[in-house]
N, C-alpha and C positions, 0 to 999 in steps of 0.2 A: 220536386214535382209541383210544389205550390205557385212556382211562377210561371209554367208553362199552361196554367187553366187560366188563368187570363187572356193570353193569346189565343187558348182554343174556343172560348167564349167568342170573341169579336170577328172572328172568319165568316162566321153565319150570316153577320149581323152586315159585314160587310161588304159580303156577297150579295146581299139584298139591297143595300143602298146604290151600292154601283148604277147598277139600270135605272134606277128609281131617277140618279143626278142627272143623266142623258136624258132622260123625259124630261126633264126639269130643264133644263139645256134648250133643248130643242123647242119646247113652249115659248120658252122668253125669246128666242130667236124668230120662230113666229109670229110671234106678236109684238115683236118688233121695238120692248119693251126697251133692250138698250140705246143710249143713242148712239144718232146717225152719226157716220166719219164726217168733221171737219171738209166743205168742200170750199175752194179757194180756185179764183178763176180770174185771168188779166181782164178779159175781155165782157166780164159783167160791170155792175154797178153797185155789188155788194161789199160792206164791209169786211175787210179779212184782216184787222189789222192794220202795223206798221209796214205801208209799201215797198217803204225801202229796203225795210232787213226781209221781207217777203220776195219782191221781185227785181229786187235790185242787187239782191247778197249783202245789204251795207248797212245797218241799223244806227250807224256813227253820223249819218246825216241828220236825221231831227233828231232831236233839237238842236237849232243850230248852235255853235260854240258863241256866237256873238249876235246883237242887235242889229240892226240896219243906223243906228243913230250912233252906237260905237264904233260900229265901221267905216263910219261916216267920219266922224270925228278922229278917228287913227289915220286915215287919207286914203284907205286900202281900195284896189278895185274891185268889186262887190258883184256878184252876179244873187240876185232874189227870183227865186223862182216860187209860183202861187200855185198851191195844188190843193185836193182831198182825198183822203183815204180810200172814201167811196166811191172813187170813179173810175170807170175803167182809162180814160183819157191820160188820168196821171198814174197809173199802175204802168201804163205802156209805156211813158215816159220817163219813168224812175231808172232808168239803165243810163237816159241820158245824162241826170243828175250826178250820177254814180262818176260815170266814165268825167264828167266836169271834174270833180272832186281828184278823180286819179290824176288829169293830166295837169289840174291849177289852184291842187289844195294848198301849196303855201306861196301862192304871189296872188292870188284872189280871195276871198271871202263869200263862201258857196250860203246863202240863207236862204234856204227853203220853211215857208210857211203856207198852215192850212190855213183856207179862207172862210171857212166858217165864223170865227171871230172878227174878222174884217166885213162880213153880209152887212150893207143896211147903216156904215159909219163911215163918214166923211173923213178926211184924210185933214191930220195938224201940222201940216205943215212938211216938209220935204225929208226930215228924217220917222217919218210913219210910214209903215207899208200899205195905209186904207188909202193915201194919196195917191199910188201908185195903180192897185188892183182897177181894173176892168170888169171884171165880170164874168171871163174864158179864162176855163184852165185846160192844160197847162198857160202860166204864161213866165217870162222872161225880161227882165229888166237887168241892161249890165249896165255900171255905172265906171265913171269915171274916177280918178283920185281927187279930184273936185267934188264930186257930190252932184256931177252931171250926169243923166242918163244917154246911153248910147246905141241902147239899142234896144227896146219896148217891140215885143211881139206877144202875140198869144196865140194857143193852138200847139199842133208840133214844131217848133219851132227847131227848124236844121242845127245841129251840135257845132257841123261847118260857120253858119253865121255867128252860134257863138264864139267859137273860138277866133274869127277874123276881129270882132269888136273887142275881146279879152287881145288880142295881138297888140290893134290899134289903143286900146289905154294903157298896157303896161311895156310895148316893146319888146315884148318874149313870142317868140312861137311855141305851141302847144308840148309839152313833149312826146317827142315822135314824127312832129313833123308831115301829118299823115291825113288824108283825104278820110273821115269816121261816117259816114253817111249810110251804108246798110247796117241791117238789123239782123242779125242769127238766132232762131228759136235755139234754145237750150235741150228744153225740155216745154210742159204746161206751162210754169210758171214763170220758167227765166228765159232772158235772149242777150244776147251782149255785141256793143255794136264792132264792127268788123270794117276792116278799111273796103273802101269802093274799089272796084277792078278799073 
């Protein structure tokens, strides 16, 4: 009998807190005490993060595996693409990145960098990417196995153009072979591109 007056002790007690933790509950929920959900959007100019493992499914892209001056120096053909976290510009673009990566991660050299660190510095010389940058992101530089650039655009710049210049340096067609120019929402966050009809 001595161990069941413990138990009949704390029924009372716990009867009474019940209700008491719902008020309590519903206060902080009022008041709005917890925070807000994480909200994450392509089409603003808010920080969310890494873009790529965000809206692009792919967090393998930055950092990149190599320099642009080891890439340079290995003779490989290089596509550097200039972006920021914060933009919507390059969050809408990161599928393109992506889909680069799928169809010419081992006969090009995919280097994506933020320009943040490139604002405001001169470029030393043809293996620095402040040489290259412009000013508009997205932008796109594919390079040759020489260390010549072949195709410098900025903006959206067509995955089609890319891959006709990645054709024209290395001699490969894309794999697949295949016209990539629309875009298909996913969901909010993602879209993935889709051959053209």
């Amino acid at each position: 009998m001595a161990r069941a007056l413990p138990v009949l002790m704390f029924r009372p007690l716990a009867r009474l807190l019940k209700p008491l933790a719902a008020l309590a509950l519903s206060l902080v929920l009022a008041l709005g005490v917890l925070p807000a959900a994480a909200q994450a959007a392509r089409d603003t100019n808010s920080y969310d993060g890494n873009i790529y493992a965000l809206y692009a499914g792919n967090g393998s892209l930055v950092p990149p595996r190599s320099t642009l001056a080891q890439a340079m120096a290995d003779h490989r053909p290089i596509v550097l693409g200039f972006f920021l976290d914060d933009s919507a510009a390059s969050k809408q673009y990161a599928i393109v990145f992506n889909e680069l990566q799928r169809l010419w991660g081992r006969s090009a050299e995919l280097i994506l960098l933020p320009t943040d660190p490139l604002q405001d510095r001169k470029g030393q010389g043809a293996a620095d990417p402040a040489t290259y940058w412009k000013g508009v992101i997205p932008q796109v530089v594919v390079f040759n196995q020489d260390g010549k650039a072949v195709l410098d655009q900025s903006g959206p710049v067509s995955i089609d153009a890319i891959n006709a210049a990645l054709t024209e340096v290395t001699g490969l067609k894309p794999q697949g072979d295949v016209t990539l120019s629309l875009n298909l929402d996913v969901n909010e966050l993602n879209s993935e591109i889709v051959p053209s009809r």
